[in-house]
C-alpha positions as CSV (number, residue, x, y, z in Angstrom):
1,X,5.5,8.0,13.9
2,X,6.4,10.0,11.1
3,X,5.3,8.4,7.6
4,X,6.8,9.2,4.2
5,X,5.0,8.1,1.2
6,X,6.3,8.2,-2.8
7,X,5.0,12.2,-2.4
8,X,8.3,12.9,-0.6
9,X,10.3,11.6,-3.5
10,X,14.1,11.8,-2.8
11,X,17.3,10.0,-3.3
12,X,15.7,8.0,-0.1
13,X,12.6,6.5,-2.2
14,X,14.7,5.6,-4.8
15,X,17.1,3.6,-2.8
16,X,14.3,1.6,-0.7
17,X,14.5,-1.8,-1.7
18,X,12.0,-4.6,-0.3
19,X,13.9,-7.5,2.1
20,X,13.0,-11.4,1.3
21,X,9.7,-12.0,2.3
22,X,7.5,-8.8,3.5
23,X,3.7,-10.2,4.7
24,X,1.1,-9.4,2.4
25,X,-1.5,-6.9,3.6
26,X,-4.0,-7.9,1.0
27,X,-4.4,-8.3,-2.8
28,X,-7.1,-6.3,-4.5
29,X,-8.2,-5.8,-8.2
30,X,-9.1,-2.6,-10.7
31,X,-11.6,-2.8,-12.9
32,X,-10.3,-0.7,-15.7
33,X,-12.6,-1.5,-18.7
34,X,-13.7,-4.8,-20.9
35,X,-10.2,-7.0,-20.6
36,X,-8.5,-4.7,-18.9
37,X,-7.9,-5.7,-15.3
38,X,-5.1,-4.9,-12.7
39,X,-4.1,-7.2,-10.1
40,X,-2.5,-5.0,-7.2
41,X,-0.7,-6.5,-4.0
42,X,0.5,-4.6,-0.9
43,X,2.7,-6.1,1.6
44,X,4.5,-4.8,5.1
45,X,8.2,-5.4,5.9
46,X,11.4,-3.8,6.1
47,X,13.7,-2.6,3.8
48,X,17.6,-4.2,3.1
49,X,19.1,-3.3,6.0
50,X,16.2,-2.6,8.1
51,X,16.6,1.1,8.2
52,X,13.0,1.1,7.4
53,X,9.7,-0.5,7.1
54,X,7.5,0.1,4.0
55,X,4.3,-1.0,2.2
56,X,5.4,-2.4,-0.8
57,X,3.2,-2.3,-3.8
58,X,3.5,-4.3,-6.8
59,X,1.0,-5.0,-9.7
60,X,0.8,-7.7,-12.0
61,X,1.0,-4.6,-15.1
62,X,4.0,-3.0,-13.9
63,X,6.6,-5.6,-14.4
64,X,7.3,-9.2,-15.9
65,X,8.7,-9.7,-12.5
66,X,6.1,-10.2,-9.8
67,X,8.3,-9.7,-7.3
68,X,9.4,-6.1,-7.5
69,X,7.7,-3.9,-5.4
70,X,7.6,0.0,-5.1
71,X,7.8,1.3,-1.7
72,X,4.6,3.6,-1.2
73,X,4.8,4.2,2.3
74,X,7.5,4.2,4.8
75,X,8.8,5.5,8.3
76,X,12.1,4.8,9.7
77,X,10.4,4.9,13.5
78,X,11.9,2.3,15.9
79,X,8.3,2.8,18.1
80,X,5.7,1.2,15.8
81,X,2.2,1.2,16.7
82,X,0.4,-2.6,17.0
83,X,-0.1,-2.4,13.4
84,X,1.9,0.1,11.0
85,X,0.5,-1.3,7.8
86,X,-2.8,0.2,8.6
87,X,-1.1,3.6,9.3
88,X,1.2,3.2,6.1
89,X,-1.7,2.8,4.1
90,X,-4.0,5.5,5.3
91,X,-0.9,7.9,4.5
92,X,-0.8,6.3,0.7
93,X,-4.3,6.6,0.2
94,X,-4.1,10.2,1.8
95,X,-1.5,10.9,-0.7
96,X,-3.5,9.8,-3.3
97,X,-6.4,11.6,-2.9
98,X,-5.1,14.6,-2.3
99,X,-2.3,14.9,-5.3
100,X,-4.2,12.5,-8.0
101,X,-7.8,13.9,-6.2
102,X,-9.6,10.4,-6.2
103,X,-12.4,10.4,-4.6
104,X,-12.7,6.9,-3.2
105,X,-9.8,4.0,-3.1
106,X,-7.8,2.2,-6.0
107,X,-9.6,-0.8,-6.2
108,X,-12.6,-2.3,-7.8
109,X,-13.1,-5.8,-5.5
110,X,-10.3,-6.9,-2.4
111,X,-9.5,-10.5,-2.8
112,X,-10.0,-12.1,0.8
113,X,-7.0,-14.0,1.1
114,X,-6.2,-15.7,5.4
115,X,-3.1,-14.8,5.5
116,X,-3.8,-11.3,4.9
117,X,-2.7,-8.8,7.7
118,X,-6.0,-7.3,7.1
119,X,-9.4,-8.2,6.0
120,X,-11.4,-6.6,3.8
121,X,-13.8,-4.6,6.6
122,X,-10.5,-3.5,8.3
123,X,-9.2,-2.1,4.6
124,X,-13.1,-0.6,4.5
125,X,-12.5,1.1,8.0
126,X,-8.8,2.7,6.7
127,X,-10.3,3.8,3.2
128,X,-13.2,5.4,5.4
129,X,-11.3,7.6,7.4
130,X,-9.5,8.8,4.2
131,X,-13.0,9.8,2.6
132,X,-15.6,9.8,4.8
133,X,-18.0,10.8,2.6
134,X,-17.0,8.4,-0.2
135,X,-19.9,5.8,-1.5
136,X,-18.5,2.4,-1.0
């Protein structure tokens, strides 16, 4: 399956736009100093037209409109593995680490949330694999 992410910016990122109802993934916060804290969200569905399928990121700072997500990760593959969000998201985070070089995942605490397509230990086992030597 081959994975895009926001790195591979083209006219193709720009024109991904999220379809009614993508499942969230799970919800997670950053810590960013005394008052300043950023509710994240990442969801899984397809784009308009469903010429792809995307994690969709959206953050309560970004936008008045809590509904507008930026598509982070993507493939257009018709095959998907059993669960593409996991795959999606360990080619974000790879992308993040190598061109912002973090050294651990964006987030300070994931909020455990059932109807999240993964729990926090499964987000733990993605981020892991992404920096194994990372202190979490």
């Amino acid at each position: 399956m081959k994975i895009s992410t926001y790195r591979d910016f083209n006219v193709e990122a720009c024109e991904l736009e999220c379809a009614p109802r993508p499942r969230l993934v799970y919800r997670c916060w950053i810590y960013k100093g005394p008052g300043f804290t950023e509710k994240m969200s990442f969801h899984y569905g397809p784009t308009v037209g469903g010429d792809a399928f995307a994690l969709w990121m959206s953050s309560d700072w970004s936008s008045r409109d809590s509904l507008l997500r930026y598509a982070v990760a993507w493939t257009t593959a018709k095959d998907l593995p059993a669960k593409p969000w996991a795959e999606l998201l360990k080619a974000y985070w790879t992308a993040e680490r190598d061109d912002s070089c973090w050294n651990k995942p964006n987030y300070s605490e994931i909020e455990p949330t059932p109807r999240s397509l993964m729990t926090p230990e499964e987000i733990q086992s993605v981020a892991r694999i992404v920096w194994p030597k990372a202190d979490f």
